[in-house]
Backbone as ProteinMPNN parsed JSONL, in Angstrom:
{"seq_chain_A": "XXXXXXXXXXXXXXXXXXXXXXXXXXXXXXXXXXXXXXXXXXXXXXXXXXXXXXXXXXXXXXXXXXXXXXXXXXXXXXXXXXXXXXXXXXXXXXXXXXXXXXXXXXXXXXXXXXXXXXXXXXXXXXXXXXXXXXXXXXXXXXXXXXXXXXX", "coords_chain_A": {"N_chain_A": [[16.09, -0.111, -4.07], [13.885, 2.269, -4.996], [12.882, 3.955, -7.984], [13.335, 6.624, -9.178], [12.255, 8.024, -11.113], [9.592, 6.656, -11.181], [8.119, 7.809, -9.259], [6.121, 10.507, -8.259], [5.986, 13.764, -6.641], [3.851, 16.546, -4.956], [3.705, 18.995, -2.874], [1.396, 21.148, -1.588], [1.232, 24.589, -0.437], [-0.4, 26.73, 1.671], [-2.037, 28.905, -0.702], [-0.034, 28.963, -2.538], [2.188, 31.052, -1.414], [5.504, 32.295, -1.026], [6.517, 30.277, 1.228], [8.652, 30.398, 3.435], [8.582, 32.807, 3.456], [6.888, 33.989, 5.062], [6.429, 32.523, 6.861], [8.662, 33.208, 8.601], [7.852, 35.882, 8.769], [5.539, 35.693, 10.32], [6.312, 34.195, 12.708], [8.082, 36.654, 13.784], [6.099, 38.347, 13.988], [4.942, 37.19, 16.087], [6.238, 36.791, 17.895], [6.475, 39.34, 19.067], [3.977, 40.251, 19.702], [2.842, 38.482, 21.33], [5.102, 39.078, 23.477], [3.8, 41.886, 23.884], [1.786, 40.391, 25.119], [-0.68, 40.905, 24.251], [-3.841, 38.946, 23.389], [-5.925, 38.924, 21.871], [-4.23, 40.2, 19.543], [-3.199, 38.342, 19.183], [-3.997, 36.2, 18.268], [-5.386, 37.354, 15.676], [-2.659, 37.167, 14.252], [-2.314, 34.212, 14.262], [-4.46, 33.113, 12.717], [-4.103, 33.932, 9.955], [-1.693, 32.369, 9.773], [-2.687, 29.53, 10.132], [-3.614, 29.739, 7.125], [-1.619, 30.619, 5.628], [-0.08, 28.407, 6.238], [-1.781, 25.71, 5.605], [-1.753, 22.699, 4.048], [-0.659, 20.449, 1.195], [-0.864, 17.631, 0.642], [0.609, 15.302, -2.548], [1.332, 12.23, -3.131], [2.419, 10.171, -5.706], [3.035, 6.831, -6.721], [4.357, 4.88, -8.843], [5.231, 2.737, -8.682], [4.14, 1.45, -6.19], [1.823, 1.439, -7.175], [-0.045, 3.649, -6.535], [-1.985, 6.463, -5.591], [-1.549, 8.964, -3.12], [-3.127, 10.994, -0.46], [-2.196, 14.339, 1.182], [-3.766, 16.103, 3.355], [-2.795, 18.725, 5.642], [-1.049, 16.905, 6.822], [-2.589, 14.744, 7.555], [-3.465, 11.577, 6.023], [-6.126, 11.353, 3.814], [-7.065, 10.693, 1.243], [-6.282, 7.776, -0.212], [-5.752, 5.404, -3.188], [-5.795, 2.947, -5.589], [-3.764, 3.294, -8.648], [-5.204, 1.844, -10.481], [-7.657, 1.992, -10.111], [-8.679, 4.534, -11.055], [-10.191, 6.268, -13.447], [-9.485, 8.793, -14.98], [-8.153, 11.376, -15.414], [-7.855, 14.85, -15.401], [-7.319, 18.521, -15.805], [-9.246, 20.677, -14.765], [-11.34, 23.121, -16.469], [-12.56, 25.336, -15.82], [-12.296, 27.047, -12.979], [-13.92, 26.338, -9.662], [-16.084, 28.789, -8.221], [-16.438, 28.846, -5.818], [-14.086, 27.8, -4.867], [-11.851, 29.11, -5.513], [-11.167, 31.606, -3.618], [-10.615, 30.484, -1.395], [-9.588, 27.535, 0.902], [-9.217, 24.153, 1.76], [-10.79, 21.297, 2.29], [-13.891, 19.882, 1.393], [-17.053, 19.403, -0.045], [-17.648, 20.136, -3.206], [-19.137, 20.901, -6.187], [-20.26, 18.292, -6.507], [-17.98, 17.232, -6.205], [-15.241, 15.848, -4.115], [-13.271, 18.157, -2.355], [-10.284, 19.347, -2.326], [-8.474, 21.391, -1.816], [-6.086, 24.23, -2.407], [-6.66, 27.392, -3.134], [-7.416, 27.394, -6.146], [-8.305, 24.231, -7.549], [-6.365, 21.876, -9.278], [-6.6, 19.763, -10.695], [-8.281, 17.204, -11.083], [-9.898, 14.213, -10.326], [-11.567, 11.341, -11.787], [-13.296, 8.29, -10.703], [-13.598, 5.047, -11.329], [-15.37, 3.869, -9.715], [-17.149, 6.298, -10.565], [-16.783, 8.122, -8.276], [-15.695, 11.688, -7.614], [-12.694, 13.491, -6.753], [-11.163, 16.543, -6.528], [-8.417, 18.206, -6.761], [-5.811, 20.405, -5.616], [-2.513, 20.512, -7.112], [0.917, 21.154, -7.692], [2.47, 20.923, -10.212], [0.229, 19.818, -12.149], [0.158, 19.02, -15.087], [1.796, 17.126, -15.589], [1.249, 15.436, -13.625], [-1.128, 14.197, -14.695], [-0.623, 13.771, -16.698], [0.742, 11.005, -16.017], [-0.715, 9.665, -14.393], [-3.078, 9.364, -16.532], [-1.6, 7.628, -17.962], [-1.198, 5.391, -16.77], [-3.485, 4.746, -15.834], [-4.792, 3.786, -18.663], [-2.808, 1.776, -19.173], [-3.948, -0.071, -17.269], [-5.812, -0.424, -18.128]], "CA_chain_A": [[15.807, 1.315, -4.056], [12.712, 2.661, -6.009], [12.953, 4.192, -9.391], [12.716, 8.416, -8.895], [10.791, 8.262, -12.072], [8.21, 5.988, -10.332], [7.418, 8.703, -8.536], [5.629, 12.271, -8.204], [5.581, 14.59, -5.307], [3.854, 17.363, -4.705], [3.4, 19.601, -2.0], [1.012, 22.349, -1.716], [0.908, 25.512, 0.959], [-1.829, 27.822, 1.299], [-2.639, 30.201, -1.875], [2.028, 28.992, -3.337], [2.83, 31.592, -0.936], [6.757, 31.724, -0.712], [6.677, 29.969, 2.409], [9.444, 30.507, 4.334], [9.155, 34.861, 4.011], [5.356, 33.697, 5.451], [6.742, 31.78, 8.06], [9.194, 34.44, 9.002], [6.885, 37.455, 9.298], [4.371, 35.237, 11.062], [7.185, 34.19, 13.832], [8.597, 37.739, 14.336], [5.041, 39.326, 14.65], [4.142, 36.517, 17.002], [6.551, 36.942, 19.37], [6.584, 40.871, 19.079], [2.847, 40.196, 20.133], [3.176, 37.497, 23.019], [5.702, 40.326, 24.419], [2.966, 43.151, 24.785], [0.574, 39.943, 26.152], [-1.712, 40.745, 23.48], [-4.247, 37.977, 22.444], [-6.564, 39.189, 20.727], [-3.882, 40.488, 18.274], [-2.057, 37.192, 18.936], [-5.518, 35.457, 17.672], [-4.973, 38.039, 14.36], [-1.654, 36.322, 13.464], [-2.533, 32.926, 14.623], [-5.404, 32.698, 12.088], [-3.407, 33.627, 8.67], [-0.554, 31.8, 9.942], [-2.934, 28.745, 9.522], [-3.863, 30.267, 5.88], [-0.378, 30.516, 5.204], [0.834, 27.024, 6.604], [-2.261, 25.066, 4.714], [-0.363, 22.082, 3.074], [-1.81, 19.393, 1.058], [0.985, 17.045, 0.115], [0.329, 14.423, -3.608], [2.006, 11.477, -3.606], [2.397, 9.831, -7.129], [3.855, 5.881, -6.719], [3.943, 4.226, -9.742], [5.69, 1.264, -8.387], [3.283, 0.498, -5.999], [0.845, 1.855, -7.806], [-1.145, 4.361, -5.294], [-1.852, 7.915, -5.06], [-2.2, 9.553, -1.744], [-3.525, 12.595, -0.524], [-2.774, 14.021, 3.296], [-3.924, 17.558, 3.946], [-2.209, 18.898, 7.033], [-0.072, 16.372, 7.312], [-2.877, 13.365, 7.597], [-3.993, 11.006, 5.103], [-7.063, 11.69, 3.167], [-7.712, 9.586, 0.331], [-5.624, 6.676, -0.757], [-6.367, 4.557, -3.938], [-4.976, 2.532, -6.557], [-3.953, 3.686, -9.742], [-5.803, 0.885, -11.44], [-9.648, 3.022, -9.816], [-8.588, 5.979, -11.274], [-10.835, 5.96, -14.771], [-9.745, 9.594, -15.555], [-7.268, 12.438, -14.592], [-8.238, 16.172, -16.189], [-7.371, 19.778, -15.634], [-9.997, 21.696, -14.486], [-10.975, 24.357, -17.621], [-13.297, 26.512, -15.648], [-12.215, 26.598, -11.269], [-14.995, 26.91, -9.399], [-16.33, 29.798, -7.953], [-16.031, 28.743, -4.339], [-12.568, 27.112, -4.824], [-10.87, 30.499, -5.997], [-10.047, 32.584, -3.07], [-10.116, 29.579, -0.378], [-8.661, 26.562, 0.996], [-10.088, 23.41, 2.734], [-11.936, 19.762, 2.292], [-15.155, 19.998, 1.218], [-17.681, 18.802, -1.158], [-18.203, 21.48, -4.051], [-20.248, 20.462, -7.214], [-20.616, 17.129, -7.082], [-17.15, 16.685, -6.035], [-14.399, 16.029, -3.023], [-12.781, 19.249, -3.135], [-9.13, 19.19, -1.552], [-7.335, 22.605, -2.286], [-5.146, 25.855, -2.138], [-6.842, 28.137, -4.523], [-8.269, 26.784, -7.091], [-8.029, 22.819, -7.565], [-6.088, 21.925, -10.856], [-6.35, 18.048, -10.811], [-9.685, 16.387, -11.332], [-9.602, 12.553, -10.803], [-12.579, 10.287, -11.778], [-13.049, 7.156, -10.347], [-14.294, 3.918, -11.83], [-17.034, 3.898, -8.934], [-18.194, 7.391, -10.33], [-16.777, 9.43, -7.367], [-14.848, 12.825, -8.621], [-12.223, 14.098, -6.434], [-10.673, 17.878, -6.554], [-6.681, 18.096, -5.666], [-4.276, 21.553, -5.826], [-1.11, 20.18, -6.883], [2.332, 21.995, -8.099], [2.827, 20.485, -11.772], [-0.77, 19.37, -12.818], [0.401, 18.276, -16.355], [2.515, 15.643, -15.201], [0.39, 14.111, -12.842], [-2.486, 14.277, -15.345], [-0.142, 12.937, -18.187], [1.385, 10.265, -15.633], [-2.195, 9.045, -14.254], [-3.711, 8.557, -17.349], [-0.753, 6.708, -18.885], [-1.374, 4.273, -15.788], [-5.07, 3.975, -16.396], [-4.528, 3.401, -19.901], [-1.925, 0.821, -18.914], [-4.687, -0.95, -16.716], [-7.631, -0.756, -19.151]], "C_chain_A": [[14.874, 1.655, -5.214], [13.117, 3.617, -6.556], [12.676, 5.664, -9.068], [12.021, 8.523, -9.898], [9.269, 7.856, -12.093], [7.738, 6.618, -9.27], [6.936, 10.343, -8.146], [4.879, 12.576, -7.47], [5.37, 15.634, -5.124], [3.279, 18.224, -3.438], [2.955, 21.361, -1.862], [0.812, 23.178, -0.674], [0.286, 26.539, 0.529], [-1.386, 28.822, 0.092], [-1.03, 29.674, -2.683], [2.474, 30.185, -2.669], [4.298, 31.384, -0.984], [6.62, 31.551, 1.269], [7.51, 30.309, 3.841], [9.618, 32.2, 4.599], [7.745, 34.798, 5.192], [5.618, 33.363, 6.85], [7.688, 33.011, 9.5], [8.456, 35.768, 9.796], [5.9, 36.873, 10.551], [4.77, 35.2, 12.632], [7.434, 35.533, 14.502], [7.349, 38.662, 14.98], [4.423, 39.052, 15.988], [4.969, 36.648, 18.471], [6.688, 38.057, 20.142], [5.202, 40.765, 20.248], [2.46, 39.26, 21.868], [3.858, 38.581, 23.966], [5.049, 41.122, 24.792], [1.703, 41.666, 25.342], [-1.025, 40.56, 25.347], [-2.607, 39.635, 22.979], [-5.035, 38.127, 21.756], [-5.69, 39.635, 19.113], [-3.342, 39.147, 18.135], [-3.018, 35.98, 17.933], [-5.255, 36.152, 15.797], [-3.844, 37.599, 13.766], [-1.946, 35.01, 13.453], [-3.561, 32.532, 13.25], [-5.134, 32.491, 10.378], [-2.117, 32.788, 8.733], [-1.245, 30.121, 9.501], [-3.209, 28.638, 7.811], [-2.482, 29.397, 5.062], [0.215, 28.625, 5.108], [-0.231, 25.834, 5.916], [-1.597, 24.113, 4.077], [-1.29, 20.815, 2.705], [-0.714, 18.925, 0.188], [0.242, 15.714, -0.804], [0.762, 13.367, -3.656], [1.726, 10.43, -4.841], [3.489, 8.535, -6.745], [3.583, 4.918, -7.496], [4.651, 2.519, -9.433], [5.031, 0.634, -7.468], [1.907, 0.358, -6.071], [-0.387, 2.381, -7.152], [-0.771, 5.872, -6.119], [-2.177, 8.029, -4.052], [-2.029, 10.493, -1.764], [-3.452, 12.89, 0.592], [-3.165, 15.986, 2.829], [-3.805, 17.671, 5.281], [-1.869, 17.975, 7.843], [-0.713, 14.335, 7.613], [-3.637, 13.237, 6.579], [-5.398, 11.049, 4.699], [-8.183, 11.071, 2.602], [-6.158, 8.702, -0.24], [-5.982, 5.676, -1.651], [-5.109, 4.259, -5.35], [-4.92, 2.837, -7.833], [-4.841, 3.474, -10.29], [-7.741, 1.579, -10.852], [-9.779, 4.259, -10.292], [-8.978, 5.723, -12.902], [-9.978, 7.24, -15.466], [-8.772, 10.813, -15.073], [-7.254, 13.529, -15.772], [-7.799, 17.004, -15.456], [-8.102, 20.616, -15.67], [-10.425, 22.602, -15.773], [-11.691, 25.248, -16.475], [-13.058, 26.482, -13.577], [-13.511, 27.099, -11.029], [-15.22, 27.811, -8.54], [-15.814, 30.088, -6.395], [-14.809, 27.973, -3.798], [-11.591, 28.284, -5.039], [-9.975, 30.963, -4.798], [-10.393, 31.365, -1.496], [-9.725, 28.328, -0.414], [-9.683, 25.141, 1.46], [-10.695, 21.841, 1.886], [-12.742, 20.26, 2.35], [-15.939, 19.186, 0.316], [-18.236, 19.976, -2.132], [-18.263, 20.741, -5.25], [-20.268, 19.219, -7.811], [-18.564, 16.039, -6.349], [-16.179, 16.574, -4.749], [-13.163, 17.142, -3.22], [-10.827, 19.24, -1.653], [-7.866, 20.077, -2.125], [-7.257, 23.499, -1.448], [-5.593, 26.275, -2.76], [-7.484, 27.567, -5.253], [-8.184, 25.224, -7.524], [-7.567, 22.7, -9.009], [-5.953, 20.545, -11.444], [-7.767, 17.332, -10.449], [-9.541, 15.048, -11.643], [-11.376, 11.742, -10.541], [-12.191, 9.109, -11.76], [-13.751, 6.21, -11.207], [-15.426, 4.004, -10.899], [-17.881, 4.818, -8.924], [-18.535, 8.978, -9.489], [-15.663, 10.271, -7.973], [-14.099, 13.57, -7.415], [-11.742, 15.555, -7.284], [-9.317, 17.895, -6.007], [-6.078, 19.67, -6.113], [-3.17, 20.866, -5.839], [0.014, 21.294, -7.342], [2.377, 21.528, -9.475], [1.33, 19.477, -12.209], [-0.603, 18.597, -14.137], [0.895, 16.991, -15.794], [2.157, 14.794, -14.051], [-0.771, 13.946, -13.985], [-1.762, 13.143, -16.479], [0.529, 11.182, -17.523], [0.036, 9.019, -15.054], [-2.994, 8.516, -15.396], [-3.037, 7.522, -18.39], [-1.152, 5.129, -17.87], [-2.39, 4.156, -15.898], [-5.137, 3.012, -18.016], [-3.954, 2.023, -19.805], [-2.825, -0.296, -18.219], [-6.088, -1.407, -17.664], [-7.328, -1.661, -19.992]], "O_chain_A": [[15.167, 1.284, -6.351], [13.788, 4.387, -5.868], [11.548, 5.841, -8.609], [10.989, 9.173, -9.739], [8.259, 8.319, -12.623], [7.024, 6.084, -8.422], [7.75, 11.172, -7.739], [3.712, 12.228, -7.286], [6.4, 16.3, -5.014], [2.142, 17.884, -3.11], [3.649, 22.374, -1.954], [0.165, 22.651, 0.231], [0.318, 27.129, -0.551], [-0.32, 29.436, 0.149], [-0.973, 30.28, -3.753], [3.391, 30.658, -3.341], [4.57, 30.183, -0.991], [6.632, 32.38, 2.179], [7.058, 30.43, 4.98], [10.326, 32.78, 5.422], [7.715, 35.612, 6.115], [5.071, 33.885, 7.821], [7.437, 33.372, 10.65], [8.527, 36.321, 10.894], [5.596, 37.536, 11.542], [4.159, 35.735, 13.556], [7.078, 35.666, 15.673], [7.393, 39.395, 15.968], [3.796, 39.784, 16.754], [4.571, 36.624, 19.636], [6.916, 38.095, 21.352], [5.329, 41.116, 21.422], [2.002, 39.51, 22.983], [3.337, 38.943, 25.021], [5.243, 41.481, 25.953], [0.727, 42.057, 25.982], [-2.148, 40.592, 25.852], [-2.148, 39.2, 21.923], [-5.015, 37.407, 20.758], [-6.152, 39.514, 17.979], [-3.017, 38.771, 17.009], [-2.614, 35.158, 17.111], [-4.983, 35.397, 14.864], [-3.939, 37.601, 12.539], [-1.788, 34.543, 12.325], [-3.279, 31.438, 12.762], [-5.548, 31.585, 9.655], [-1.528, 32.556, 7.677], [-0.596, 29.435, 8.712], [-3.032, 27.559, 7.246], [-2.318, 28.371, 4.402], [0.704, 27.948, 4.204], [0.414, 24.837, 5.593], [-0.68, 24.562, 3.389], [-2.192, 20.287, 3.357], [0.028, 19.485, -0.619], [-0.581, 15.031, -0.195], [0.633, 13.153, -4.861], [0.629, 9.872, -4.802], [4.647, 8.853, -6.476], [2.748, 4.071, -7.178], [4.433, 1.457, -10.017], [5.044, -0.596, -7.514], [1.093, -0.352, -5.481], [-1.484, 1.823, -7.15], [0.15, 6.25, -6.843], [-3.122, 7.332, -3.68], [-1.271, 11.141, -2.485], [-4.161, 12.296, 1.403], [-2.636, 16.73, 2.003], [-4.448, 16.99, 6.08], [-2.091, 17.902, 9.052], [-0.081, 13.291, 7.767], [-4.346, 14.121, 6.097], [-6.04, 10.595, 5.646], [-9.362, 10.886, 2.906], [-5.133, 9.283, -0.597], [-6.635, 4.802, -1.08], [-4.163, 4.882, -5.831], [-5.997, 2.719, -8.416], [-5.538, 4.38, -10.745], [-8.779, 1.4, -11.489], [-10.732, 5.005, -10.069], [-8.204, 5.066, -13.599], [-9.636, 6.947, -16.612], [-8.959, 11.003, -13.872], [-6.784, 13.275, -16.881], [-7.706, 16.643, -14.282], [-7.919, 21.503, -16.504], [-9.342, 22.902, -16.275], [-10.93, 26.197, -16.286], [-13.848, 25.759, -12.971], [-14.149, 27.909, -11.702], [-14.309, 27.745, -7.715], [-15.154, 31.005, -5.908], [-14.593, 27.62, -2.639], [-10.45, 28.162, -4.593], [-8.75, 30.893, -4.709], [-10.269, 31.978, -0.436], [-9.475, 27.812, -1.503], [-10.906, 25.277, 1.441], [-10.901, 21.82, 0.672], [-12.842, 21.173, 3.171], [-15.376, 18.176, -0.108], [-19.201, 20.661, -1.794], [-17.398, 19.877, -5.391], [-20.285, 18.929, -9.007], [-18.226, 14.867, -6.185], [-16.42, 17.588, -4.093], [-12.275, 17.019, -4.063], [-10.689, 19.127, -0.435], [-6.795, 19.742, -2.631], [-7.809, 23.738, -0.374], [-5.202, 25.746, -3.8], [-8.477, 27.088, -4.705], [-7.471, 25.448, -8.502], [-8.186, 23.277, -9.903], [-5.326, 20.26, -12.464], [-8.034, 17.01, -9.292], [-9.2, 14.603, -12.739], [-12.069, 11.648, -9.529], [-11.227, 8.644, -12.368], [-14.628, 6.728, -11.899], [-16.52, 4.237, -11.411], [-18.872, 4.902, -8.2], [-19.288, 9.95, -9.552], [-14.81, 9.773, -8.707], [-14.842, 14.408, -6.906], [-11.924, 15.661, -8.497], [-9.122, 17.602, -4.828], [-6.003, 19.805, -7.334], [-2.686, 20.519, -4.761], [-0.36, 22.46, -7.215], [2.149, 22.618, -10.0], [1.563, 18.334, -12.6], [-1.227, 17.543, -14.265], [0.23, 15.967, -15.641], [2.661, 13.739, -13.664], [-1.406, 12.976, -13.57], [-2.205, 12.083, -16.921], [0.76, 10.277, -18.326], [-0.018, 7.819, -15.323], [-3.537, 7.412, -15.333], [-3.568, 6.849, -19.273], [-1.326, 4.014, -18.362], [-2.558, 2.977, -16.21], [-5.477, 1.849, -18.234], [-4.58, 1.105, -20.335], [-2.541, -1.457, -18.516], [-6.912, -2.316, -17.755], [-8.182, -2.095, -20.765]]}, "name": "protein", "num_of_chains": 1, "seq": "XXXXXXXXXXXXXXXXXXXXXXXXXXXXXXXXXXXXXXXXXXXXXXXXXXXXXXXXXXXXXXXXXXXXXXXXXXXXXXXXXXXXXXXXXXXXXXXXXXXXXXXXXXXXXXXXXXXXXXXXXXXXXXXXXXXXXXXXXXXXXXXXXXXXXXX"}
């Protein structure tokens, strides 16, 4: 059985909404709406309900020494501690990371957030991911103890 300290999980949903009042309202409006046979309004919930449900899940495995990354549920990026040169906290988010969500490529980098990205990992080959996680310090402080450990 693997070590719970050998490992850090986080899971992010659109903007840290409390999820489950999100989920709630989204359900009750949706079926309020299906009942009058509305779709155009049903299209109007349907669209923040993806907002809302957004999820971009971290995994941190120091025992077999990976991170992975799935957004909405599939895998992303996957790599070994030992490629990871560099793990920082953002100082300044960027402009077009603020008030949305999504995979992309924004300034130079693979951008894979909720809001603003708070986990900046440089690679040994040069490439610079973007992640939204839940506890940024302790992946930042746990990543570069494992680079460190490989250098």
């Amino acid at each position: 059985m693997a070590n719970q300290q050998s490992r850090l999980h986080s899971q992010v949903f659109g903007y840290n909404a409390a999820r489950w009042v999100w989920i709630a309202v989204t359900v009750a409006i949706t079926i309020w709406f299906l009942l009058m046979m509305s779709w155009v309004a049903f299209l109007l919930v349907i669209v923040p309900a993806i907002v809302v449900l957004f999820h971009i899940d971290t995994q941190l495995d120091q025992e077999q020494q990976t991170l992975k990354i799935k957004v909405l549920w599939v895998p992303v990026k996957t790599c070994n501690l030992a490629d990871i040169k560099e793990a920082a906290i953002p100082r300044d988010p960027l402009p077009l990371e603020r008030n949305t969500f999504g995979v992309h490529f924004i300034g130079g980098a693979l951008s894979m957030h909720a809001g603003a990205a708070n986990l900046a990992l440089e690679m040994k080959d040069g490439k610079t991911y973007r992640v939204t996680v839940d506890r940024p310090q302790q992946f930042v402080k746990r990543l570069n103890n494992a680079a460190q450990r490989d250098a």
